[in-house]
C-alpha positions as CSV (number, residue, x, y, z in Angstrom):
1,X,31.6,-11.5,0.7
2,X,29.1,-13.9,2.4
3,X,29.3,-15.9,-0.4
4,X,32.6,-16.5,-0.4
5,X,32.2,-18.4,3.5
6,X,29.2,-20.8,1.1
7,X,31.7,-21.8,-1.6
8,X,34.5,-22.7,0.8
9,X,31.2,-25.0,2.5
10,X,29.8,-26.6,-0.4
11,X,26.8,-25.1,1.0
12,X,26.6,-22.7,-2.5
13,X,27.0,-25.9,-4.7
14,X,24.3,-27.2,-2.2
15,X,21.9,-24.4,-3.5
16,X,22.8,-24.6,-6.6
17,X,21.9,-28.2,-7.6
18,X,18.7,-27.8,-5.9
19,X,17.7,-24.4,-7.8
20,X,18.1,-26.5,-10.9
21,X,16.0,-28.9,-9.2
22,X,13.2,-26.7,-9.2
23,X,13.6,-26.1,-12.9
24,X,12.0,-29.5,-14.0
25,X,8.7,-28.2,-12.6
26,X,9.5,-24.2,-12.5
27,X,8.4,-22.4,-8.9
28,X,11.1,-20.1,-9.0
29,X,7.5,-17.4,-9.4
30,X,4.9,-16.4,-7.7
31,X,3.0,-18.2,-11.5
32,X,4.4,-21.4,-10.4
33,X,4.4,-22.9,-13.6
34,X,5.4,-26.2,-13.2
35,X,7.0,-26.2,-17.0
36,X,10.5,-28.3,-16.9
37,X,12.7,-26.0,-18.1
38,X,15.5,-28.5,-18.2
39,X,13.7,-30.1,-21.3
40,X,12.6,-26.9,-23.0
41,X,9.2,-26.3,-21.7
42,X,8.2,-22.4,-21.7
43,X,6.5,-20.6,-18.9
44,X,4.8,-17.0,-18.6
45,X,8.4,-15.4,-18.2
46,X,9.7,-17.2,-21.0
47,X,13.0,-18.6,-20.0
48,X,14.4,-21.6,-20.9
49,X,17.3,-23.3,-19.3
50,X,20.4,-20.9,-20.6
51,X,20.7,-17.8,-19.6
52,X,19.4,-15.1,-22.4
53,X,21.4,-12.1,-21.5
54,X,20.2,-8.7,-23.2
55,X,23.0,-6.7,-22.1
56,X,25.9,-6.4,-20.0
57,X,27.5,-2.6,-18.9
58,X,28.8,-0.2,-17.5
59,X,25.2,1.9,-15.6
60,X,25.6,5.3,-14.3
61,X,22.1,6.3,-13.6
62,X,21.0,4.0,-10.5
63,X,20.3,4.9,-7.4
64,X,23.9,6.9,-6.0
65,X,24.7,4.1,-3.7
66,X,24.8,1.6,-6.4
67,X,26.2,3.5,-9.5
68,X,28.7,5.6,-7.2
69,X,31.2,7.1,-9.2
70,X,32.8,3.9,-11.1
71,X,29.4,2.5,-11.6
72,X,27.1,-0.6,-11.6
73,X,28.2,-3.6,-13.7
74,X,24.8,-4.4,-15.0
75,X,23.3,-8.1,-16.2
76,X,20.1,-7.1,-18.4
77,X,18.2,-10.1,-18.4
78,X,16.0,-11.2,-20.9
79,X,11.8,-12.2,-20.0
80,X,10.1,-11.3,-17.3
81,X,7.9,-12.9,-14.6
82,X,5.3,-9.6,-14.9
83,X,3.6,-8.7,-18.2
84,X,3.1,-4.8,-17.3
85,X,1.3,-2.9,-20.6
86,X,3.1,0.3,-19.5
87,X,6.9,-1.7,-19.5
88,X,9.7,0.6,-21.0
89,X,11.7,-2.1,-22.1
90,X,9.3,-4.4,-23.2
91,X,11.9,-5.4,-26.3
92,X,13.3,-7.6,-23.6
93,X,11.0,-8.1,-20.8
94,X,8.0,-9.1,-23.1
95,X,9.6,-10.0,-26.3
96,X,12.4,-11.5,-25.2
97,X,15.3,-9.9,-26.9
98,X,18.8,-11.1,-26.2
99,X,21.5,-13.7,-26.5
100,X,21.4,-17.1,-24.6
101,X,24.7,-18.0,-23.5
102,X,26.2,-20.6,-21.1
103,X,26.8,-20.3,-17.3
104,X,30.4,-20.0,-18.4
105,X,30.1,-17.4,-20.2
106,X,28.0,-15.7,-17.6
107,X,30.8,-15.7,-15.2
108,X,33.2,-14.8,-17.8
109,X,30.6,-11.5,-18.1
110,X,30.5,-10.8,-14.3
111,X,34.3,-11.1,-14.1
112,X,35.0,-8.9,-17.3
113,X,32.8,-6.1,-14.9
114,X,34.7,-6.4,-12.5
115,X,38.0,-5.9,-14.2
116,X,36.5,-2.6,-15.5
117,X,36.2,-1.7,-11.9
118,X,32.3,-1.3,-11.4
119,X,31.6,-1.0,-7.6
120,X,29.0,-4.7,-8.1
121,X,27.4,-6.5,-9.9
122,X,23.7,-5.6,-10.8
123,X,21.2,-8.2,-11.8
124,X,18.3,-6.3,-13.5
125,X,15.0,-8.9,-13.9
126,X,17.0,-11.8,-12.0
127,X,14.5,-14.2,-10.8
128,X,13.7,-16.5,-13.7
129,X,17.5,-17.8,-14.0
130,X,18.3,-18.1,-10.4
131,X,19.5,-21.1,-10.3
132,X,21.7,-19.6,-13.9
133,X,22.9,-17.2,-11.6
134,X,23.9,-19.0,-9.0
135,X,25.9,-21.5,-10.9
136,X,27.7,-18.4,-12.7
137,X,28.8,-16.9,-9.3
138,X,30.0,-20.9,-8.4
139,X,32.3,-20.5,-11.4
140,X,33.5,-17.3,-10.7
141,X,34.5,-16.8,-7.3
142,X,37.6,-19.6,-7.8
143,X,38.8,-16.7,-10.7
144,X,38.9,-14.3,-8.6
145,X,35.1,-12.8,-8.1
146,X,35.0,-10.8,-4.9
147,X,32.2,-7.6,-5.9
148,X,29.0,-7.2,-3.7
149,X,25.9,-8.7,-5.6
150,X,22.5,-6.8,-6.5
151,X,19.3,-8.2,-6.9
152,X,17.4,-5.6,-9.0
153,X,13.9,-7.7,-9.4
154,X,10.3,-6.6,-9.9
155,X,9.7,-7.9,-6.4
156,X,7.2,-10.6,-7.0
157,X,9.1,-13.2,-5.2
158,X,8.9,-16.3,-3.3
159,X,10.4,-16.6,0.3
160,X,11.7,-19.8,0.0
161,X,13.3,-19.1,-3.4
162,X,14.3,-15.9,-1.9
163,X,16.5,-17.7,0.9
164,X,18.3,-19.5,-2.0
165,X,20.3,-15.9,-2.2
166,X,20.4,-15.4,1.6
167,X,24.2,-14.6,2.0
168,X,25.0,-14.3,-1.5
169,X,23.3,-11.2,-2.5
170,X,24.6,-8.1,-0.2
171,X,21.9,-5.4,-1.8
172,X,18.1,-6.0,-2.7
173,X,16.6,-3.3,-5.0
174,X,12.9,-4.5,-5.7
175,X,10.1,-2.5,-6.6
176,X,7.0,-2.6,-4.7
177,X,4.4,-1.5,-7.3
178,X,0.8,-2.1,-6.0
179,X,-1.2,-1.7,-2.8
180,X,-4.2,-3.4,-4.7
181,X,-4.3,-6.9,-6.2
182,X,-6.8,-6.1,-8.9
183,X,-4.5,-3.7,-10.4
184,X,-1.9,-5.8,-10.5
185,X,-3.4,-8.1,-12.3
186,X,-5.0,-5.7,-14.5
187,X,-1.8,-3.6,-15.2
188,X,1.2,-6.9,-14.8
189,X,-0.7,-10.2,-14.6
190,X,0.3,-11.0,-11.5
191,X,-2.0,-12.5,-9.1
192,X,-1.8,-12.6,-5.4
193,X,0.8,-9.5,-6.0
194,X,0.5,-7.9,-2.6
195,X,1.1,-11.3,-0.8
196,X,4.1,-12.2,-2.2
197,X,5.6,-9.0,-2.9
198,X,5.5,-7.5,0.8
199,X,6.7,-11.1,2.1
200,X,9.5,-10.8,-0.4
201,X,11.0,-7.6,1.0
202,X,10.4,-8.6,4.7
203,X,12.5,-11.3,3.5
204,X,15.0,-9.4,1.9
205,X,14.9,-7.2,5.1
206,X,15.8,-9.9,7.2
207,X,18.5,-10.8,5.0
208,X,20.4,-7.9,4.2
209,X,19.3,-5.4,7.0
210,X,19.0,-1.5,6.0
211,X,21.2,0.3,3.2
212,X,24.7,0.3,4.5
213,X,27.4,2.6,3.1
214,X,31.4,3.2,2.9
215,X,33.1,6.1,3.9
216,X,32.7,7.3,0.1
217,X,29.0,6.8,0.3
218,X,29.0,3.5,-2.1
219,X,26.5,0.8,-1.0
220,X,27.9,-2.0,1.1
221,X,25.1,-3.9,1.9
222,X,21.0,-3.5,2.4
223,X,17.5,-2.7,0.9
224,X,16.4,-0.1,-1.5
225,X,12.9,0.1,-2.5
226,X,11.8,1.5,-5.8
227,X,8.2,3.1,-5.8
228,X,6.9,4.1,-9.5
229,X,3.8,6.7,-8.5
230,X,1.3,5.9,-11.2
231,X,-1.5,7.6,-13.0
232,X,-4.7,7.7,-10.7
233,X,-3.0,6.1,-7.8
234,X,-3.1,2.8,-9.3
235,X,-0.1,1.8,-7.3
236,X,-1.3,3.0,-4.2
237,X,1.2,5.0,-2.8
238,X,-1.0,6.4,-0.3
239,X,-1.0,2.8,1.6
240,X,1.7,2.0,0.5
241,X,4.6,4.0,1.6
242,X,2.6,3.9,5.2
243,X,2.8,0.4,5.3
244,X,6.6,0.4,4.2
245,X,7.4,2.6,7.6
246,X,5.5,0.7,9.5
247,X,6.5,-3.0,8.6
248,X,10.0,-2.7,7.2
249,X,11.1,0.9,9.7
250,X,11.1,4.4,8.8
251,X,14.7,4.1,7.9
252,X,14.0,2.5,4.8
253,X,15.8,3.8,2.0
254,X,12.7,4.8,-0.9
255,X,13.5,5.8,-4.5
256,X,10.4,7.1,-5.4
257,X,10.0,7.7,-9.3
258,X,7.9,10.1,-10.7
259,X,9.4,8.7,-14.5
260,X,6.0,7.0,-15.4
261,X,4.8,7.5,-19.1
262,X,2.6,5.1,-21.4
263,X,5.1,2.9,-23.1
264,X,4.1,-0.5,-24.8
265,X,0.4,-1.2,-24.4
266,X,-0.4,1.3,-22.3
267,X,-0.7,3.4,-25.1
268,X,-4.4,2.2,-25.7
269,X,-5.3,1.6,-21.9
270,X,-8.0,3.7,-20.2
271,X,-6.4,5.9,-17.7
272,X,-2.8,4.5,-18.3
273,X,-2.1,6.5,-21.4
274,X,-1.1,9.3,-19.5
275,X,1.8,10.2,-17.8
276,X,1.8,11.1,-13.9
277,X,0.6,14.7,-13.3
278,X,2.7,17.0,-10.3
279,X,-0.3,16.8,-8.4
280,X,-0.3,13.0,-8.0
281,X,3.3,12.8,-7.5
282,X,3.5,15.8,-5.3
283,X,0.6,13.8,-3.0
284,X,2.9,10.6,-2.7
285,X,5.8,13.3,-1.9
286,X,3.5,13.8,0.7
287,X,2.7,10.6,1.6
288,X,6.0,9.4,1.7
289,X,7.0,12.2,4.5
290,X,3.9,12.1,6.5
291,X,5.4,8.2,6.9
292,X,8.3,9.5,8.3
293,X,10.4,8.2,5.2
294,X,13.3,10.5,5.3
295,X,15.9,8.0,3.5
296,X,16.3,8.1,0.1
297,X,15.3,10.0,-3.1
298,X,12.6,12.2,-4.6
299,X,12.3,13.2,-8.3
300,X,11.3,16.3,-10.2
301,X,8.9,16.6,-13.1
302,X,9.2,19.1,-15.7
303,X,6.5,21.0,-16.8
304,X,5.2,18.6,-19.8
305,X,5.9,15.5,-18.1
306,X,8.5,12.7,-17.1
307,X,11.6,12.9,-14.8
308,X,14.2,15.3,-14.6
């Protein structure tokens, strides 16, 4: 693993103390929030300086690449940078359910995965404890730690907080969820979305290059992107898959998910209380192969709604 070159360096406790740097006036966002999170101080995601962990496991139903047929060892992290009304887990993301443990204890987590044999370790709603991350991975690599990382994030990133990770993560799984910045501030509270989030994957792009696989057809190395077709189009999926071919190559792998249903506040929301209809996700089926996105995965929907 590239990360392994960094420790032997000093380059990855290099990255480490200056992640934690960043804390005292948090940027690690798009929000830039400028809370210190070394002294307690509490931003939009809600993080504070220790890890909160909401689960760690054994996850069978990624993307096949990622769970293959031993699994991915995933790291549910607690608060998230987005405050989407439709989240699905929004015990976690919005209320911030889970355990705050140490560093130590993170590594101990990531290690204890690996002994169960998962094929890497996946980081679900990483970017708030970065620099958490980063010193767990310091700890663990003397012990032994030698699994491929993922960085399963909503995708509303910063380039330079991004290249933090360059060599350390081997697979980037964001989402890219809107072509239009009004709805996602409308829908997540996140200004500037489009911005950041299509600089973030370029970035990732140039990091990691396209999905890579073994000989048993378990991900390596690369980018995935996750597309969630929404009611009305909100997400844009008519732009947006376009744009994907076009800026990032038609060999892009896509996982585009037709699983949308109103969860959380989206209940109440105009339009968003809904789930997707197999006319709108039929049209970004469409859409995705009139791009010439062949790589990847396509969903069903049954005949009352959600995916099958």
């Amino acid at each position: 693993m590239g990360y392994h070159a960094l420790y032997q360096s000093g380059e990855l406790l290099c990255r480490v103390r200056e992640a934690y740097r960043r804390l005292a006036t948090c940027d690690l966002c798009p929000h830039n929030c400028s809370v210190n999170r070394i002294k307690g101080e509490l931003g939009i995601c809600g993080a504070g300086l220790k890890p909160k962990i909401a689960s760690t496991n054994v996850h069978r139903g990624e993307e096949p690449p990622i769970s293959g047929t031993k699994g991915s060892g995933t790291i549910f992290l607690s608060g998230c940078s987005l405050k989407c009304v439709f989240c699905q887990n929004f015990p976690i993301s919005q209320f911030g359910n889970g355990e705050a443990i140490s560093t130590k204890e993170l590594a101990s987590r990531m290690l204890k995965l690996q002994k169960q044999r998962v094929h890497n370790i996946n980081f679900v709603t990483p970017t708030h404890y970065l620099p958490q991350i980063l010193a767990a991975l310091l700890m663990a690599i003397p012990q032994g730690f030698t699994l491929p990382i993922v960085w399963n994030s909503s995708g509303y990133e910063k380039v330079d907080v991004l290249q933090l990770l360059d060599g350390v993560v081997s697979i980037y799984l964001p989402d890219m969820k809107y072509c239009y910045d009004s709805q996602a501030r409308l829908i997540s509270g996140a200004p500037n979305y489009c911005f950041n989030n299509r600089a973030a994957v370029k970035e990732m792009l140039r990091q990691v290059g396209h999905l890579r696989v073994n000989e048993e057809g378990i991900a390596t190395g690369g980018l995935i992107i996750r597309h969630l077709v929404l009611p009305g189009d909100r997400a844009g999926s008519q732009e947006t898959l376009p744009w994907i071919a076009e800026n990032l190559g038609e060999e892009t792998h896509i996982a585009l998910m037709s699983q949308y249903f109103p969860a959380h506040q989206a209940t109440g929301m105009a339009g968003m209380n809904r789930s997707v209809n197999h006319e709108e996700y039929d049209a970004a089926v469409a859409a995705l192969e009139e791009a010439g996105l062949d790589n990847g995965w396509v969903q069903e929907l049954d005949e009352e709604r959600g995916a099958v």
